[in-house]
N, C-alpha and C positions, 0 to 999 in steps of 0.2 A: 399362259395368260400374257397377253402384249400390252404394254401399255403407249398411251396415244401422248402424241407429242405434248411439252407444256413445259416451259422454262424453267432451268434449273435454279436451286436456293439464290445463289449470288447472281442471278441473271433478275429478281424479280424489282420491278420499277413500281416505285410509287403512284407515277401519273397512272399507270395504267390498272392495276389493282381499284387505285379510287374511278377509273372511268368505268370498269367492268363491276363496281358497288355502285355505280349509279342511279341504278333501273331497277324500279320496284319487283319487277320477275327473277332477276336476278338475285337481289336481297331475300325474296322470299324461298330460294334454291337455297343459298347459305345459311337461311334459319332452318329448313327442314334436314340440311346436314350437320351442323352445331348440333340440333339437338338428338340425331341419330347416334351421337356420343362415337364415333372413329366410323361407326359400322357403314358397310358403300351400300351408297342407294344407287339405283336404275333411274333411268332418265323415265319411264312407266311408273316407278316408286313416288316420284315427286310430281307427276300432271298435277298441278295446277289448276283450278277451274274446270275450262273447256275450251284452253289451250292446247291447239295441236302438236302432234310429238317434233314435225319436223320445226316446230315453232320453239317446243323444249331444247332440240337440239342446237340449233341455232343461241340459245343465252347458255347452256355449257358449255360451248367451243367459243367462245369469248370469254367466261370466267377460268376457264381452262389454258387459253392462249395469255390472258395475262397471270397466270401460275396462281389465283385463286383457290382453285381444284385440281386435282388429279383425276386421272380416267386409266382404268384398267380395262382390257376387254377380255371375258369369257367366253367362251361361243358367240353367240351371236350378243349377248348381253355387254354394256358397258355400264363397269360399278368406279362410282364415283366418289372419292372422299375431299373432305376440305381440306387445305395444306397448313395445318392449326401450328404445326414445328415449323413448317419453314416462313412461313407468314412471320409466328412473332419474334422468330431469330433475326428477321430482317427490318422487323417493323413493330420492335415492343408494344402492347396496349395497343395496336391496333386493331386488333378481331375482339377483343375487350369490349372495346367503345361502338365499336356496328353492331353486337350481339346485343349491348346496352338501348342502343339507340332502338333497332329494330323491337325488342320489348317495348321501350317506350312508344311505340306506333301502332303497337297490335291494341 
């Protein structure tokens, strides 16, 4: 299993985390991984609507690149977890308050 690039714990930035929580497609990738409780979903796991994949793929190689998520790749599958340890080691209450808020919007 390889996993795909994505910054490590002490590499992760603020501005960038809150610019890759910007986008409602994105937020709604983080709610269906929070509530996947650790378990990796597929980039097929989370379509969204009747959004296309290379469209999926495109908003997890951005919550990815700013260390968001992690990506693992199986064969041809890439499973994806939210980075819940290294998020709030770096940024106490922060995936708190988005999983809060994003409840509040559903």
């Amino acid at each position: 299993m390889a996993a795909l690039e994505f910054p490590a714990a002490d590499q992760l930035e603020l501005t960038g985390v809150m610019y890759a929580l910007s986008d409602p497609t994105k937020l709604a990738i983080v709610r269906q991984l929070a509530s996947s409780r650790g378990r990796p979903l597929s980039i097929c796991t989370a379509l969204l609507g009747d959004r296309p994949k290379s469209s999926m793929s495109h908003h997890f190689k951005i919550l990815r690149k700013a260390g968001v998520i992690e990506t693992t790749t199986m064969g041809k599958e890439h499973l994806n977890r939210l980075r819940t340890t290294d998020l709030d080691a770096k940024f106490p209450g922060l995936l708190k308050v988005v999983r809060r808020a994003i409840r509040a919007e559903s």
